[in-house]
DSSP file (Angstrom, degrees, kcal/mol; ACC not computed):
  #  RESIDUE AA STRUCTURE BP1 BP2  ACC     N-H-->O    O-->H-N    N-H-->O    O-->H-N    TCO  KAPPA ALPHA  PHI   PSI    X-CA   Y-CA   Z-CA
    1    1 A X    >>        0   0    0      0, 0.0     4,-2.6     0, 0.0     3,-1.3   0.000 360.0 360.0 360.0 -51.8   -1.0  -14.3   55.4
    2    2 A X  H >>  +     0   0    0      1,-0.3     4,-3.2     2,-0.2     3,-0.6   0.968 360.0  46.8 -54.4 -52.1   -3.7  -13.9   52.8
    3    3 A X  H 3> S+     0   0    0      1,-0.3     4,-1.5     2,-0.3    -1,-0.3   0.571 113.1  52.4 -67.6  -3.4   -6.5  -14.9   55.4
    4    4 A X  H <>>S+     0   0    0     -3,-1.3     4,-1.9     2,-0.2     5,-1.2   0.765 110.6  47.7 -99.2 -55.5   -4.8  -12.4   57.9
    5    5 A X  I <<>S+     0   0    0     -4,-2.6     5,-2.9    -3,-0.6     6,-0.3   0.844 116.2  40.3 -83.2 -26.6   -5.0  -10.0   55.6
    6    6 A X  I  <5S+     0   0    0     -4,-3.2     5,-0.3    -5,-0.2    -2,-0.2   0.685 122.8  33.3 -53.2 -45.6   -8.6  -10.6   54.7
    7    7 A X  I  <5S+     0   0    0     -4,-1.5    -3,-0.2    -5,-0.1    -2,-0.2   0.549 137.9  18.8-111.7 -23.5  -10.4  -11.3   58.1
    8    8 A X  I  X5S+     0   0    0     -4,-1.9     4,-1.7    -5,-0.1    -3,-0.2   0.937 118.8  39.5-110.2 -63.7   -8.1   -9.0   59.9
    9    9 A X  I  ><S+     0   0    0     -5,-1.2     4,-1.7     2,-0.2     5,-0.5   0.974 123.2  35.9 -40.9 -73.6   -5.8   -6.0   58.1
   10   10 A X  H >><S+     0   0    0     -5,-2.9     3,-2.9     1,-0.2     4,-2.3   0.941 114.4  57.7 -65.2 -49.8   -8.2   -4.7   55.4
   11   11 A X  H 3> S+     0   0    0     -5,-0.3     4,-2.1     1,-0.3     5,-0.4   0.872 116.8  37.9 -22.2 -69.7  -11.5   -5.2   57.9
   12   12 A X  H 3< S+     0   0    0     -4,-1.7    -1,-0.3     1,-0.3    -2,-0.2   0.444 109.1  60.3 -74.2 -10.9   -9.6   -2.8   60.4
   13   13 A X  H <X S+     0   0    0     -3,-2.9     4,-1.2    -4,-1.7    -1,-0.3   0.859 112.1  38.1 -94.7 -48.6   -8.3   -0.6   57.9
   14   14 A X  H  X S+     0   0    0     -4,-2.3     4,-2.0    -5,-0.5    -2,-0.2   0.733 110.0  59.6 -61.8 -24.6  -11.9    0.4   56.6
   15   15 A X  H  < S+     0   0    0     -4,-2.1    -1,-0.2    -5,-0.4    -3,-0.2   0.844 112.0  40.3 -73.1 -29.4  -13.4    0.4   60.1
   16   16 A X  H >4 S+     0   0    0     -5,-0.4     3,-1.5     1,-0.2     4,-0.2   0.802 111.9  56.1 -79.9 -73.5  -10.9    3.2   61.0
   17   17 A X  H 3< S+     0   0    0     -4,-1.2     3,-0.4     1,-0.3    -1,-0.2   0.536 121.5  30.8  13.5 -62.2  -11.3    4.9   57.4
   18   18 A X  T 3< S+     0   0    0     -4,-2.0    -1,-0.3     1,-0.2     5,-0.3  -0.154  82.4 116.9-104.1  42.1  -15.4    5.1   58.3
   19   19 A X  S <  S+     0   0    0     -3,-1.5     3,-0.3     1,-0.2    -1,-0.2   0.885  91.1  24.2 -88.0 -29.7  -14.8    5.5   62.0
   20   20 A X  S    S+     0   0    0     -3,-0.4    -1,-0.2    -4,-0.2    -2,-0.1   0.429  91.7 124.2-111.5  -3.3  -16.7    9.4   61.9
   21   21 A X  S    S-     0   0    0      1,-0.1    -1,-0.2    -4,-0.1    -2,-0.1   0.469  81.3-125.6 -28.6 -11.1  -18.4    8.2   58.8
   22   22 A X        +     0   0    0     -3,-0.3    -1,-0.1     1,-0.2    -2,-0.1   0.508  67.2 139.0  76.7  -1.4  -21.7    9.0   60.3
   23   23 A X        -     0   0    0     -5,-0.3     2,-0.3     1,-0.1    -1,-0.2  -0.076  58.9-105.6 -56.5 154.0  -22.6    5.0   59.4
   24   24 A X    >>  -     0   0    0      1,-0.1     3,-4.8     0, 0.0     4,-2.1  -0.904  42.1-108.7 -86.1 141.1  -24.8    2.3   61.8
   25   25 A X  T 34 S+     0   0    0     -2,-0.3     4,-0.1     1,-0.2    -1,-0.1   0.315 120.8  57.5 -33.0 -18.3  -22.4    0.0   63.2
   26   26 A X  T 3> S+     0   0    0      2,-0.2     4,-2.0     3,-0.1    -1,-0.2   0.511 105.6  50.6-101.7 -16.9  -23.6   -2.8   61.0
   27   27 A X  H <> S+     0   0    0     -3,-4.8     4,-2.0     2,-0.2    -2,-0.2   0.704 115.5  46.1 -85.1 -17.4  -22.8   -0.7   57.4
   28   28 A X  H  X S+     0   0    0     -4,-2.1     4,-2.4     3,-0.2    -2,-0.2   0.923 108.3  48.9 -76.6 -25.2  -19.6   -0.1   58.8
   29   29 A X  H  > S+     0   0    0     -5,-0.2     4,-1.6     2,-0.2    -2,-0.2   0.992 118.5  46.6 -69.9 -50.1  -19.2   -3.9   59.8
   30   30 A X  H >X S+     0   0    0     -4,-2.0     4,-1.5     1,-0.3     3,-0.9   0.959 114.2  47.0 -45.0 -66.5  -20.5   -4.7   55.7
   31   31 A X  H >X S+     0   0    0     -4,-2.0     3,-1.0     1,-0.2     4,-0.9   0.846 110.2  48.2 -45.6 -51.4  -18.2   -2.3   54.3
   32   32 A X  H 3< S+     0   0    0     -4,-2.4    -1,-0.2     1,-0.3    -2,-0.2   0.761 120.2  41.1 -75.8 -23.1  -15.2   -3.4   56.3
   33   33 A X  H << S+     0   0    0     -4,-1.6    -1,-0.3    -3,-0.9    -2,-0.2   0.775 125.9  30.9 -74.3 -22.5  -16.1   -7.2   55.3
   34   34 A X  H << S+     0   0    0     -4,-1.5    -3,-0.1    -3,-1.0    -2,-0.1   0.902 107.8 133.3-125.1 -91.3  -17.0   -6.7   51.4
   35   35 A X     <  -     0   0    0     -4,-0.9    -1,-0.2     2,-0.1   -21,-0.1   0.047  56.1 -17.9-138.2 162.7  -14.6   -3.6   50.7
   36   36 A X        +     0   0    0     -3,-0.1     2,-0.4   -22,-0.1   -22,-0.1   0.751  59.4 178.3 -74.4 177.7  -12.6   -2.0   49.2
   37   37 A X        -     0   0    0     -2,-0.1     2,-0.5    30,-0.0     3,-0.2  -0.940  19.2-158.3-142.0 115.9  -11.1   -4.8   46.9
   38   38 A X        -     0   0    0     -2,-0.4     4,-0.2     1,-0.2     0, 0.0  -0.748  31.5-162.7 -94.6 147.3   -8.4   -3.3   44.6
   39   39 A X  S >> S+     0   0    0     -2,-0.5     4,-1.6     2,-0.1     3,-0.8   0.498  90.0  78.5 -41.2 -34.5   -7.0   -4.3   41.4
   40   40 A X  H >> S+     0   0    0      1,-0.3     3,-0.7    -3,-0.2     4,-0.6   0.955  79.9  73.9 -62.4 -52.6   -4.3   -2.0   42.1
   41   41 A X  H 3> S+     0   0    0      1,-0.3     4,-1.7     2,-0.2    -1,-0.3   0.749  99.2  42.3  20.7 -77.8   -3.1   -4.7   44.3
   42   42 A X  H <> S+     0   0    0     -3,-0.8     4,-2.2    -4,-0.2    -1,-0.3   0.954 113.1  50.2 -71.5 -35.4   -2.1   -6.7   41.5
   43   43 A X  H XX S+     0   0    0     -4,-1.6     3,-3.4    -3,-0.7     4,-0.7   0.905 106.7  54.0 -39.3 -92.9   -0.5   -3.8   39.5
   44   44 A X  H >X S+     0   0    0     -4,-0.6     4,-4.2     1,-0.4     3,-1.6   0.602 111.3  51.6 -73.5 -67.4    1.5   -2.8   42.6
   45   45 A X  H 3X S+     0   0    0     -4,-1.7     4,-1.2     1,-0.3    -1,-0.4   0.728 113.7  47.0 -26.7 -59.3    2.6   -6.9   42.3
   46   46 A X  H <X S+     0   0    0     -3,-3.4     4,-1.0    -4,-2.2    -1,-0.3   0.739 105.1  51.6   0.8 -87.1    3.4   -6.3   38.9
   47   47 A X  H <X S+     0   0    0     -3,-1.6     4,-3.2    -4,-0.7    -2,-0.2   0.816 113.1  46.5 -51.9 -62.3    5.3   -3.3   39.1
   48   48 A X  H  X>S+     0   0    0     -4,-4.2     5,-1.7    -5,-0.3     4,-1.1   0.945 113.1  51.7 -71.8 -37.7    7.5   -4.9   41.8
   49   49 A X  H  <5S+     0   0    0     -4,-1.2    -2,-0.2     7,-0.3    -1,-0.2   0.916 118.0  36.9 -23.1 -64.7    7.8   -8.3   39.5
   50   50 A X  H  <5S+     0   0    0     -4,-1.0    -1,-0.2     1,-0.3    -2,-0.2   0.839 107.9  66.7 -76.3 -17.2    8.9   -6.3   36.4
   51   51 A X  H  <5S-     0   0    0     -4,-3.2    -1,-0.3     1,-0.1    -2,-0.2   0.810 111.3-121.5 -63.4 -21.2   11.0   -3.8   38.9
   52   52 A X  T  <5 +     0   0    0     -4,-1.1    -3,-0.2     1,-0.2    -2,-0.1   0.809  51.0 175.2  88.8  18.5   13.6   -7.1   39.6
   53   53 A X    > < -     0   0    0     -5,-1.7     3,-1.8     1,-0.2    -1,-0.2  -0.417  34.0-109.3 -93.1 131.6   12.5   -6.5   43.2
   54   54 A X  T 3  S+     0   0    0      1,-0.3    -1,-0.2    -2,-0.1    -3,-0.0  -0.264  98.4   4.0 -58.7 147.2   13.9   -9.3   45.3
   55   55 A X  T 3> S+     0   0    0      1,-0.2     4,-2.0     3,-0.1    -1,-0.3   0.671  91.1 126.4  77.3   3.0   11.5  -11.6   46.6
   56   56 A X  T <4  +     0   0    0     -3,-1.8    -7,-0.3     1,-0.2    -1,-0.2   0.406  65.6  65.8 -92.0  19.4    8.5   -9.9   44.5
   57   57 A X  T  > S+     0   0    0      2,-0.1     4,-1.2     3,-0.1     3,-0.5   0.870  99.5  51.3 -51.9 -79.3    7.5  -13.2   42.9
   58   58 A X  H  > S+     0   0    0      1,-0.3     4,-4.6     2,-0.2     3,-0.5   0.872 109.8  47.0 -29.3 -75.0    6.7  -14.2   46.1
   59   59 A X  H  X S+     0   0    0     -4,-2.0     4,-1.1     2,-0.2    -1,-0.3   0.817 107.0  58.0 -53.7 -19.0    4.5  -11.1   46.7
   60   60 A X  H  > S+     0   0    0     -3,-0.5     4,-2.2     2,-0.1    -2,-0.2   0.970 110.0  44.0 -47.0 -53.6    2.9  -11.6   43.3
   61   61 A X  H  X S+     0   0    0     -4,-1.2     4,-3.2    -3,-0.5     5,-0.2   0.931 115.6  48.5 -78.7 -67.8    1.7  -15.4   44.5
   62   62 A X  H  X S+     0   0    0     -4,-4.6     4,-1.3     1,-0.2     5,-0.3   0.968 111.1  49.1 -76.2 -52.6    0.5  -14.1   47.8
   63   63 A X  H >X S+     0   0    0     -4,-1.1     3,-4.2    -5,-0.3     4,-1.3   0.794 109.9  47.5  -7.9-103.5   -1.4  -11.2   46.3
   64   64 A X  H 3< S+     0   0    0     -4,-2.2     4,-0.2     1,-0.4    -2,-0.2   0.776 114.2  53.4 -53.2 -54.6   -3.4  -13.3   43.5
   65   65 A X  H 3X S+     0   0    0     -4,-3.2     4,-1.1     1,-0.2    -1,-0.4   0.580 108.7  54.8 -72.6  12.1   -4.4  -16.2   46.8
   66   66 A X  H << S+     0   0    0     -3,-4.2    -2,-0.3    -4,-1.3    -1,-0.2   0.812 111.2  34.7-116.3 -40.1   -5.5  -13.5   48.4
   67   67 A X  T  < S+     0   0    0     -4,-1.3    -2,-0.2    -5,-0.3    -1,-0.2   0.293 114.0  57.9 -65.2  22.1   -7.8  -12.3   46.0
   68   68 A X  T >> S+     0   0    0     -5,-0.2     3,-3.6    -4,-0.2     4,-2.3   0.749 110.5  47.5 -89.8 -70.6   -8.8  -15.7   44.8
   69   69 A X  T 3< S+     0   0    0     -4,-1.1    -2,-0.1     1,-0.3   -63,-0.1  -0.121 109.2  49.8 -71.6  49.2   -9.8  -16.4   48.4
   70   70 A X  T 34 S+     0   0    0     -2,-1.6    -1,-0.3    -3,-0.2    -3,-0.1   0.064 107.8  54.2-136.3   9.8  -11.7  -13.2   48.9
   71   71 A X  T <4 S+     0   0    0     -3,-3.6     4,-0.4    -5,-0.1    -2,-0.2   0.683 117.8  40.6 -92.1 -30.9  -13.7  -13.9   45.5
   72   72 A X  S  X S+     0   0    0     -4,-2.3     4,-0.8     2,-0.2    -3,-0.2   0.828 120.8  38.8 -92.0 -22.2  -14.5  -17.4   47.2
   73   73 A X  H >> S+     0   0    0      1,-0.2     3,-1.8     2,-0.2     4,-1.4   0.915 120.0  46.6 -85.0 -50.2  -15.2  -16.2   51.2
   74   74 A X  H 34 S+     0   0    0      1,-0.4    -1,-0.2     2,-0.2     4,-0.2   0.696 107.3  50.9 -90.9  -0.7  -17.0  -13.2   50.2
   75   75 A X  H 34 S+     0   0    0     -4,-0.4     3,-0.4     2,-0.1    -1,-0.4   0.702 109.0  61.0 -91.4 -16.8  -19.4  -14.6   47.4
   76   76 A X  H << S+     0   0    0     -3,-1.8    -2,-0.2    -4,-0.8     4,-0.2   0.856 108.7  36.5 -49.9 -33.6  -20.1  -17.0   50.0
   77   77 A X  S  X>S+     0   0    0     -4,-1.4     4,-1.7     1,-0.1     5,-0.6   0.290  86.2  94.4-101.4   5.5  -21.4  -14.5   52.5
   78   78 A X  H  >5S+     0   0    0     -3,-0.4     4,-1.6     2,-0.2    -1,-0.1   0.950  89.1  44.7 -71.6 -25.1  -23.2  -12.0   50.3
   79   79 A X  H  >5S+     0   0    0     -4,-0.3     4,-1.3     1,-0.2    -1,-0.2   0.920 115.9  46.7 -71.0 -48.5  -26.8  -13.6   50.7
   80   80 A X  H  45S+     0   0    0      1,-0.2    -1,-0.2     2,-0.2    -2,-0.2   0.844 117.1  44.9 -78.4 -18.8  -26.4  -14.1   54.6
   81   81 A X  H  X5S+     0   0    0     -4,-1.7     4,-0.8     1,-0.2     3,-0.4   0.650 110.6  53.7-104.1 -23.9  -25.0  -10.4   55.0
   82   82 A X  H  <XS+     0   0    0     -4,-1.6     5,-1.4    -5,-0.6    -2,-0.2   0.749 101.4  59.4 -67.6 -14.8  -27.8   -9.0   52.7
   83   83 A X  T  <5S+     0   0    0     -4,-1.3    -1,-0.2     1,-0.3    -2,-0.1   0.469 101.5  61.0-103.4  10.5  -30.5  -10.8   55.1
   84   84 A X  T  45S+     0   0    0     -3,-0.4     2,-0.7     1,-0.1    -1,-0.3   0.858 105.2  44.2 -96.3 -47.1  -29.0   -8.5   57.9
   85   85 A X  T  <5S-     0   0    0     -4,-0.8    -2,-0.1   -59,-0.1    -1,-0.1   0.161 109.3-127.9 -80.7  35.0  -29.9   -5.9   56.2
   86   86 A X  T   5 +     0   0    0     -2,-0.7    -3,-0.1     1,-0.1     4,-0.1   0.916  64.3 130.8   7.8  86.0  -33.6   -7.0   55.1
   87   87 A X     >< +     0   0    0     -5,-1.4     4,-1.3     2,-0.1    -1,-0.1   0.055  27.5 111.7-120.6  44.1  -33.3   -6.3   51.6
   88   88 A X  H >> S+     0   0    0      2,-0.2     3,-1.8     3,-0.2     4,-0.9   0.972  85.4  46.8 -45.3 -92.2  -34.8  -10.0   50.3
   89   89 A X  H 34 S+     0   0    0      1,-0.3    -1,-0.2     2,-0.3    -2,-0.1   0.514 117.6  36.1 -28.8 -57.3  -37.6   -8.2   49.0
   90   90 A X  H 34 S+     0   0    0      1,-0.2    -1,-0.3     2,-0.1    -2,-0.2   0.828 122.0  45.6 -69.0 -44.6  -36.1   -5.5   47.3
   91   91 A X  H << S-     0   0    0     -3,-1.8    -2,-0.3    -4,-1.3    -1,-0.2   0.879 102.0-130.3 -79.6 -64.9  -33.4   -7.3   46.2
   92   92 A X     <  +     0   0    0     -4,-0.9     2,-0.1     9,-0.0    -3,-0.1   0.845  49.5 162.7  67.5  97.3  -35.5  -10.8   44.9
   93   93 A X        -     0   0    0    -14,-0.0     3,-0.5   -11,-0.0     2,-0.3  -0.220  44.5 -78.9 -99.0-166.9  -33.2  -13.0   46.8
   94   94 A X  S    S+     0   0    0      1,-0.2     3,-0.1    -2,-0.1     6,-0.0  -0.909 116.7  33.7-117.4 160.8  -34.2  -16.4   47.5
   95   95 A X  S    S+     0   0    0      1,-0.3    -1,-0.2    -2,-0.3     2,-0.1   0.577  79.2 148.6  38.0  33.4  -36.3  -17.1   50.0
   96   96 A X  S >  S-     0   0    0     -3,-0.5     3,-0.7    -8,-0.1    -1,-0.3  -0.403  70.4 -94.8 -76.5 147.5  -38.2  -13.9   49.4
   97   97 A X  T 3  S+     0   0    0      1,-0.2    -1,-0.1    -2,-0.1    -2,-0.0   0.912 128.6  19.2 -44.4 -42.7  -42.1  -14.3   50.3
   98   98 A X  T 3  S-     0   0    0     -9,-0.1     3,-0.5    -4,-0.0    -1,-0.2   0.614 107.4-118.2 -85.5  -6.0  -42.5  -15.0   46.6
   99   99 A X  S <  S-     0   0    0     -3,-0.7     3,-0.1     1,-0.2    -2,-0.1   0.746  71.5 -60.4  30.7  51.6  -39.2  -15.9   45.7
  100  100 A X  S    S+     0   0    0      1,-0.3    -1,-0.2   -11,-0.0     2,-0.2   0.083 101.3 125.2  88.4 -33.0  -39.0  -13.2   43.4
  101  101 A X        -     0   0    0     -3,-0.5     2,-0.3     1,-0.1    -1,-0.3  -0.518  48.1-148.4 -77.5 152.3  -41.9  -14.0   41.1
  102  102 A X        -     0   0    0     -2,-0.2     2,-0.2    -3,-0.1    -1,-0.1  -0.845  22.0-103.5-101.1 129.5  -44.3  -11.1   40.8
  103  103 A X        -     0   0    0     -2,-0.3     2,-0.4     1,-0.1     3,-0.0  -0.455  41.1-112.8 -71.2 140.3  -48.0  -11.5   40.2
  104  104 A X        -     0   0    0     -2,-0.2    -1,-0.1     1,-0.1    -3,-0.0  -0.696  45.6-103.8 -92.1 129.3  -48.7  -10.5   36.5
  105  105 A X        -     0   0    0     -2,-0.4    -1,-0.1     1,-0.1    -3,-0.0  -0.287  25.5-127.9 -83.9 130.2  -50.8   -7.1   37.0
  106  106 A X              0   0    0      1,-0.2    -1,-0.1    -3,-0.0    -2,-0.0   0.506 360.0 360.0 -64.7 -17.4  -54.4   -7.7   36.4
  107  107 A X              0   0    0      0, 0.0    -1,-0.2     0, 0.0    -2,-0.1   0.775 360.0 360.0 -66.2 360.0  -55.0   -4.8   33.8
């Protein structure tokens, strides 16, 4: 369920969200990968927990792996999804033409 909801549900919910968004097809692809990521999520989880809500344990637990695993897929991908957008340079990423260091200004 979490990965379901991760690679499939929230991706598709954000693509329709920015579908007249005026975006290129590849900020809309970022955004739908990276964002949003709510907190409220867990609140909601909470909420239903403290309500006595049957079964809302259960949603608690699936909640929390599913932000656990979107703290671990998507800091995995942030480097390889930045180098689609060439910002190395701007960014000082690694594998930058300098790797980041800067030449100390001759004045």
């Amino acid at each position: 369920m979490a990965v379901l909801a991760l690679a499939v549900v929230r991706p598709a919910s954000v693509l329709v969200a920015l579908w007249r968004a005026g975006l290129a097809p590849r900020e809309r692809y970022a955004a739908a990968w990276f964002g949003p990521k709510g907190f409220a999520s867990v609140v909601y989880a909470l909420l239903a927990v403290q309500a006595g809500i049957p079964a809302a344990q259960t949603v608690f637990e699936l909640a929390a792996l599913t932000i656990a695993l979107s703290i671990v897929v998507h800091s995995m991908s942030d480097v390889p999804v930045s180098r689609a957008f060439d910002v190395e340079e701007i960014a000082g990423l690694p594998g930058d033409r300098d790797d980041g260091r800067r030449e100390p200004d001759p004045s």
